[in-house]
DRENDO-1510 file (C-alpha; in Angstrom, 1 decimal, always signed):
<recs>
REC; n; res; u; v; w
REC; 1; UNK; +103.3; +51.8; +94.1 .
REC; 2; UNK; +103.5; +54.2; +97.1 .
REC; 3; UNK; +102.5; +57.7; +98.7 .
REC; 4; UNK; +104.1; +59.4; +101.2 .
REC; 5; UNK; +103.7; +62.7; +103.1 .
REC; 6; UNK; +107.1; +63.5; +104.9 .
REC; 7; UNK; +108.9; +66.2; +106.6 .
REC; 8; UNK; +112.4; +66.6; +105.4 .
REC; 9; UNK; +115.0; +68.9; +107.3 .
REC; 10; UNK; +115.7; +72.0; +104.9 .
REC; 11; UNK; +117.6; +74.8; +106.3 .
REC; 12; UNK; +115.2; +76.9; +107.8 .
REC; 13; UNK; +113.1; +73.9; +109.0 .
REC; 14; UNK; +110.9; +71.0; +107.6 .
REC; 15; UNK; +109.4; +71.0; +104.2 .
REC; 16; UNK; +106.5; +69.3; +103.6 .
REC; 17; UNK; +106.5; +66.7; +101.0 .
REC; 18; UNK; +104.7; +64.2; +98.9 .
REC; 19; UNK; +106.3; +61.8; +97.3 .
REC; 20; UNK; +104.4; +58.9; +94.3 .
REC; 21; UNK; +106.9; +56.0; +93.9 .
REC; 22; UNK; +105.5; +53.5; +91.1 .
REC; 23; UNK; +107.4; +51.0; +92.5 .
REC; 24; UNK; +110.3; +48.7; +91.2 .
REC; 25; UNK; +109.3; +49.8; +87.5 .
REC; 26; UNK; +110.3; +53.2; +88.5 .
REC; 27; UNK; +113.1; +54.7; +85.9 .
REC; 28; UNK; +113.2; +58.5; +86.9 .
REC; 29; UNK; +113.3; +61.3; +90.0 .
REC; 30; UNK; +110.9; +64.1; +89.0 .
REC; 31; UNK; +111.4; +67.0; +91.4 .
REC; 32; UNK; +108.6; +69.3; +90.9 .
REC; 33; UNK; +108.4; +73.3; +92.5 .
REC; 34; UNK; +104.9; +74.9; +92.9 .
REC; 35; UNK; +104.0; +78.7; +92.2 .
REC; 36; UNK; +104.7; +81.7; +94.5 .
REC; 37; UNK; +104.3; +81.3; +97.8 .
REC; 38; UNK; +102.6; +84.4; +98.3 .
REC; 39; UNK; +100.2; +83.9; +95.7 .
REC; 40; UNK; +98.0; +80.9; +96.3 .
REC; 41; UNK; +101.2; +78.6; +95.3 .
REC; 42; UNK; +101.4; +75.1; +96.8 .
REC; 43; UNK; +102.2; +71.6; +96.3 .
REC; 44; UNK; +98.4; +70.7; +95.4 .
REC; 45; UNK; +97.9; +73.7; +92.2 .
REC; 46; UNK; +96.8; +71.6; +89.2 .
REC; 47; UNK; +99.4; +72.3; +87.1 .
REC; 48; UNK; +101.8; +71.2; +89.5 .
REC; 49; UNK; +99.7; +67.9; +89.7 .
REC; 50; UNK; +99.7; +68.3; +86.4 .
REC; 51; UNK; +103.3; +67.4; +85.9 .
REC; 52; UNK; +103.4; +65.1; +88.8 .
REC; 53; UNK; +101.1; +62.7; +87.2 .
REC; 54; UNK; +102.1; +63.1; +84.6 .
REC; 55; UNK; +105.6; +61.7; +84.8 .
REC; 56; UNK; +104.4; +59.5; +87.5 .
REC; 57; UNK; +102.3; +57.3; +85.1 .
REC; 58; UNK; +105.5; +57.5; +82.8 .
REC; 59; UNK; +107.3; +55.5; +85.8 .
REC; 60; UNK; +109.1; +59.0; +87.6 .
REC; 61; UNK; +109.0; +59.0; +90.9 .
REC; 62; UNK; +107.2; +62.1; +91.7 .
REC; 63; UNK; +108.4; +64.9; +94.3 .
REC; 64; UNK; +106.4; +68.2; +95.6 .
REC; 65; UNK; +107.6; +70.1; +98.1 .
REC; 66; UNK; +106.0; +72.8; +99.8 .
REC; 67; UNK; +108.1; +75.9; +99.9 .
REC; 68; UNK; +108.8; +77.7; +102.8 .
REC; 69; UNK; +106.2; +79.1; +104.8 .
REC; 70; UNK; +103.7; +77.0; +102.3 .
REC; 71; UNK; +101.5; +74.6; +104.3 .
REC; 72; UNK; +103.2; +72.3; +106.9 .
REC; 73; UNK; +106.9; +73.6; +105.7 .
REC; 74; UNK; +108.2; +76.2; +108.4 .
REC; 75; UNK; +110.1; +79.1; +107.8 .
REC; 76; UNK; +109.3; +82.2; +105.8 .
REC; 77; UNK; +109.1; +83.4; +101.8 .
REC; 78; UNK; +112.5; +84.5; +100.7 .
REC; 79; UNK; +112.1; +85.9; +96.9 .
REC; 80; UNK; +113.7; +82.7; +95.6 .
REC; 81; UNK; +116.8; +82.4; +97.5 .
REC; 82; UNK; +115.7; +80.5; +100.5 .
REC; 83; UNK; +113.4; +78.4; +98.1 .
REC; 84; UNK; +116.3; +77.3; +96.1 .
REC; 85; UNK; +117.8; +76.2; +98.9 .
REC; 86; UNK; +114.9; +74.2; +99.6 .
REC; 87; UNK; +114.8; +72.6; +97.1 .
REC; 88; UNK; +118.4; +71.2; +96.9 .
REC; 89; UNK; +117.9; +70.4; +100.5 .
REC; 90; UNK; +115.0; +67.8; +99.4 .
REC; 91; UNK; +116.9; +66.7; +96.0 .
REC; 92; UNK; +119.7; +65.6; +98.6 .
REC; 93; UNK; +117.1; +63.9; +100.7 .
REC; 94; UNK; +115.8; +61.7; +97.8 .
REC; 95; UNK; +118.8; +61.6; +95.9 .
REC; 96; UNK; +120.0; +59.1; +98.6 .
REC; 97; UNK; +117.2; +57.1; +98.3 .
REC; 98; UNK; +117.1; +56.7; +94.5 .
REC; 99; UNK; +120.8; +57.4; +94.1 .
REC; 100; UNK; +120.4; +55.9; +90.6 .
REC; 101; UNK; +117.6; +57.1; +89.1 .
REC; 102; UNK; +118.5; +60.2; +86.1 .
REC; 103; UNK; +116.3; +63.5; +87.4 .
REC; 104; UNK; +114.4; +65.5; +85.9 .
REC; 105; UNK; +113.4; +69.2; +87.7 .
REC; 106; UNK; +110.1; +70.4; +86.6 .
REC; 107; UNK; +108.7; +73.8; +88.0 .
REC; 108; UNK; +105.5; +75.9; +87.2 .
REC; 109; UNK; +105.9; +79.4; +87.2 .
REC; 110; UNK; +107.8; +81.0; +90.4 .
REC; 111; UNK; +109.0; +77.0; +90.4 .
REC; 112; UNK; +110.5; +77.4; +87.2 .
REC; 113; UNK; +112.8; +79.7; +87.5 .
REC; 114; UNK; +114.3; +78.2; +90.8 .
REC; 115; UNK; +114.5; +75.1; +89.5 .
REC; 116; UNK; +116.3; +77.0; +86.7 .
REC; 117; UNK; +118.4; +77.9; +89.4 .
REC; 118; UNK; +118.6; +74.6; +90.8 .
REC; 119; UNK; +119.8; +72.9; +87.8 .
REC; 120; UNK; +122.7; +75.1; +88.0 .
REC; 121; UNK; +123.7; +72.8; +91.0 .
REC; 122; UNK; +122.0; +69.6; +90.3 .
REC; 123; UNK; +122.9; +69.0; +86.6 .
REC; 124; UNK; +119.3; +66.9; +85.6 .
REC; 125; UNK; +119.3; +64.9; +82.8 .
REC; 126; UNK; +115.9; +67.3; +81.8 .
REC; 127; UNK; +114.7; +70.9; +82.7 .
REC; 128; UNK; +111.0; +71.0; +82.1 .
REC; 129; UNK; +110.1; +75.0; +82.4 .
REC; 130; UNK; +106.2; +75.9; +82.3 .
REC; 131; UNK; +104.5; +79.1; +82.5 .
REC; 132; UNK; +108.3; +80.0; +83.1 .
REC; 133; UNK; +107.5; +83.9; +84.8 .
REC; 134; UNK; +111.1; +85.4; +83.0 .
REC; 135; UNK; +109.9; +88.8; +83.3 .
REC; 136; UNK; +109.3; +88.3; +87.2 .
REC; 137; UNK; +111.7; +86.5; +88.8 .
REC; 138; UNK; +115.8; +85.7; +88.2 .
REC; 139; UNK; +116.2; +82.9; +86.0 .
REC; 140; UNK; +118.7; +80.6; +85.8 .
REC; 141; UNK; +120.8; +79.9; +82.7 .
REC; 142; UNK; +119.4; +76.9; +80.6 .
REC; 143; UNK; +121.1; +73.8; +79.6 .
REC; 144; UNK; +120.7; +72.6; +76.3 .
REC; 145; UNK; +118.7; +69.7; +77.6 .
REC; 146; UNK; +115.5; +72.4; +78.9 .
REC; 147; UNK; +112.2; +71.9; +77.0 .
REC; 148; UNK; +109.7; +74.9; +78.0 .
REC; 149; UNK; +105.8; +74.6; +77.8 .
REC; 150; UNK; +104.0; +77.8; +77.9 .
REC; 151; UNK; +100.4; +79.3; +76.9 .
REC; 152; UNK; +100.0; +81.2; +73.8 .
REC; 153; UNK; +97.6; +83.4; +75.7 .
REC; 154; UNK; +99.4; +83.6; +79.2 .
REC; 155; UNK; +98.5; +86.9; +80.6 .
REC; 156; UNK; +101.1; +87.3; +82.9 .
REC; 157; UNK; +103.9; +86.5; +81.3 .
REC; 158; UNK; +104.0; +87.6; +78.0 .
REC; 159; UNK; +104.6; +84.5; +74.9 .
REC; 160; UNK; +106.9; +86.9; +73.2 .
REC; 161; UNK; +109.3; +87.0; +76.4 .
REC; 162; UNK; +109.5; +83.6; +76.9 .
REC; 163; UNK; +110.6; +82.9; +73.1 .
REC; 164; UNK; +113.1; +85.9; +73.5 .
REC; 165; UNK; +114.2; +83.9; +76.6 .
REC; 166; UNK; +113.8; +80.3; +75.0 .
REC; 167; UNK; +115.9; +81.6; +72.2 .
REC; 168; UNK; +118.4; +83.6; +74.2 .
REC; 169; UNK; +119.3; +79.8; +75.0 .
REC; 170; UNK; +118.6; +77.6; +71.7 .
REC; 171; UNK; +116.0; +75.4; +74.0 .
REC; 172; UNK; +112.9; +73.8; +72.8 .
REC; 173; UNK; +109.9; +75.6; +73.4 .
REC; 174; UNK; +106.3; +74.0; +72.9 .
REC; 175; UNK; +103.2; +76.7; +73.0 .
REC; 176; UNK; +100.0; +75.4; +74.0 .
REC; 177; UNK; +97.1; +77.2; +71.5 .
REC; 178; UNK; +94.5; +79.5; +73.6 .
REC; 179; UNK; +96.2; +78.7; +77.2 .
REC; 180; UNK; +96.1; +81.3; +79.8 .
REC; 181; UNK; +98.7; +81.1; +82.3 .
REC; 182; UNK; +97.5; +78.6; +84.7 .
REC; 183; UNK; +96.8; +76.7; +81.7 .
REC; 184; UNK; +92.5; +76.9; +82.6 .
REC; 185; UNK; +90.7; +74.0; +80.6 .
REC; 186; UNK; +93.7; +73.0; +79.2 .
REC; 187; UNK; +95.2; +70.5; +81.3 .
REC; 188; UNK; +94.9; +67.6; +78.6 .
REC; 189; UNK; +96.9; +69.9; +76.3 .
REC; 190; UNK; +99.6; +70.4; +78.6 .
REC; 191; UNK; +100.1; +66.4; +79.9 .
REC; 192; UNK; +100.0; +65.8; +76.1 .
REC; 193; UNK; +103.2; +68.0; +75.9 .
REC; 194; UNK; +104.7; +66.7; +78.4 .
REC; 195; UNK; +104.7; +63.1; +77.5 .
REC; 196; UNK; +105.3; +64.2; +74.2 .
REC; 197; UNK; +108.6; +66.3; +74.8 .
REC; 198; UNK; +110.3; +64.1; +78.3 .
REC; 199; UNK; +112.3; +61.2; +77.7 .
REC; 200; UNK; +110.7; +57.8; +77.5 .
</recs>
């Protein structure tokens, strides 16, 4: 069981990145996008930690990268395009070191739809949307295999959007009861969902 804090070439400089290895029981790659940039996002947000630990203790090892222009990682926001980009650029980066391992892409918010995007590309073996913002930024179309999480009370992006949205695509959606959008005193709820609706 391991932690470490690198800096991986991207293409508009390093990304900072954490990465949780549980070791040789390890039996996933979770690659996990934070919020917007320009709002507070990071790496560190709790429902980004959220889903980190999450699969982590289910025996994923856990990836968070800071976007662009987030913490240590250089270069500047770029609406989504540069950040997808960033993202493939550290999925090819681990991908060589767990060249085995079936992926998941997790993302919260502004992370979900480019890891919407992303799957596009990488082809996971899960999509795990939550707090997806479909009203705010360009989505991705979802594979069968995407299981969305979102809060029945989420003020920013509307519950009736992402059902339109979830069902646009036949995927499963989950609704956590009385959740706001950065899922406030509901954190238990949400790992709950998750370990209830990722593979095992």
């Amino acid at each position: 069981m391991s932690r470490f804090k690198l800096r991986i070439d991207g293409p508009d400089g390093k990304i900072e990145t954490v990465i949780n290895d549980p070791g040789p029981t390890r039996r996933g790659l979770a690659l996990i996008a934070h919020p917007h940039p320009l709002h507070g996002g990071t790496l560190d947000n709790k429902v980004v930690t959220t889903i980190a630990n999450t699969l982590f203790e289910s025996g994923y090892v856990a990836v968070r990268p800071n976007f662009r222009g987030v913490g240590l990682s250089e270069g500047e926001y770029d609406h989504g395009e540069g950040e997808v980009a960033d993202m493939l650029a550290v999925l090819r980066f681990v991908r060589e070191r767990y060249p085995d391992l079936p992926l998941i892409l997790a993302g919260f918010s502004f992370g979900a739809a480019v890891q919407s995007r992303v799957s596009e590309t990488a082809k996971p073996r899960q999509l795990l949307l939550v707090g997806p913002a479909v009203n705010m930024f360009k989505m991705g179309a979802a594979p069968a295999h995407t299981l969305v999480i979102h809060g029945e009370c989420d003020e920013l992006v509307p519950i009736d959007q992402v059902r339109a949205w979830s069902a646009q695509y036949g995927v499963t959606l989950a609704v956590v009861r009385d959740a706001d959008h950065f899922f406030h005193k509901k954190l238990a709820e949400l790992k709950e969902q998750i370990l209830e609706l990722c593979p095992s």
